[in-house]
N, C-alpha and C positions, 0 to 999 in steps of 0.2 A: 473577516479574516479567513485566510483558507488552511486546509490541512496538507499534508501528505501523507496517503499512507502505504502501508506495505501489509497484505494479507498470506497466509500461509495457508495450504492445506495440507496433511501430513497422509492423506488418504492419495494424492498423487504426487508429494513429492513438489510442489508449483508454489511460485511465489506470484501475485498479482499486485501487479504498484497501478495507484492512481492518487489523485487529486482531487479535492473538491471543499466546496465551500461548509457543509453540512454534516459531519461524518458519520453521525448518528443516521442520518436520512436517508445515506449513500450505504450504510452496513445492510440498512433494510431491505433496500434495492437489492443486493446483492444475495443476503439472504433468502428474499424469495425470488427468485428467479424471473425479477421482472422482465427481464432481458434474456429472451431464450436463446439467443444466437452468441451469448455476451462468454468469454474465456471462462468466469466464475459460474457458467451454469454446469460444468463440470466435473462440480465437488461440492459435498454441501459441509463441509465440514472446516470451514475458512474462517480463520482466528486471525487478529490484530496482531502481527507479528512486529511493528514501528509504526508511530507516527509522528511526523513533527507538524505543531502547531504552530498557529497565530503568524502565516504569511501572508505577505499581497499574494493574492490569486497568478499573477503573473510570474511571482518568483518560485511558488507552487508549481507551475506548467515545468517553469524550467527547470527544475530540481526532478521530476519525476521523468523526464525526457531523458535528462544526465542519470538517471539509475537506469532507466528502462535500456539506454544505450549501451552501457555494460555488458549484459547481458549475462551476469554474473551470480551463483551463488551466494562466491566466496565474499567481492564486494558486497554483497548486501547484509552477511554475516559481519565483515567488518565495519559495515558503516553503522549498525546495532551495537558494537562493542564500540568504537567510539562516542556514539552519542551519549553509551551510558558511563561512559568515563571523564565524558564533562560537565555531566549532573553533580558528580561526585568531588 
């Protein structure tokens, strides 16, 4: 099953949305700078700001395509206040 998720760093103000199947393995990645050219080696300070779990990998792509397409803040701030008001 895959994740989606959405990272924050509050040291630039950036949100970084991806996908993947591992998220644990993928925070790593990100955390150290495996990827020196990568949007996230820009801030080391990138906290889990949303994730939604337990999709097909494919409806992960598209769900992360449909945020990243926004290009939004505020949607991304509203799409964390609905998610947590259907927990509830």
């Amino acid at each position: 099953m895959a994740t989606v998720y959405i990272l924050h760093s509050t040291n630039i103000d950036k949100f970084y949305i991806g996908s993947c199947i591992c998220l644990i393995e993928r925070l790593k990645d990100h955390k150290s700078n495996t990827f020196k050219t990568a949007f996230t080696h820009r801030a080391n300070d990138w906290v889990v700001f949303l994730q939604i779990d337990n999709l097909h990998y494919n409806q992960a792509r598209k769900i992360e395509n449909n945020i990243k397409s926004m290009k939004s803040k505020k949607y991304i701030n509203n799409l964390k206040n609905i998610l947590k008001s259907l927990k509830n």
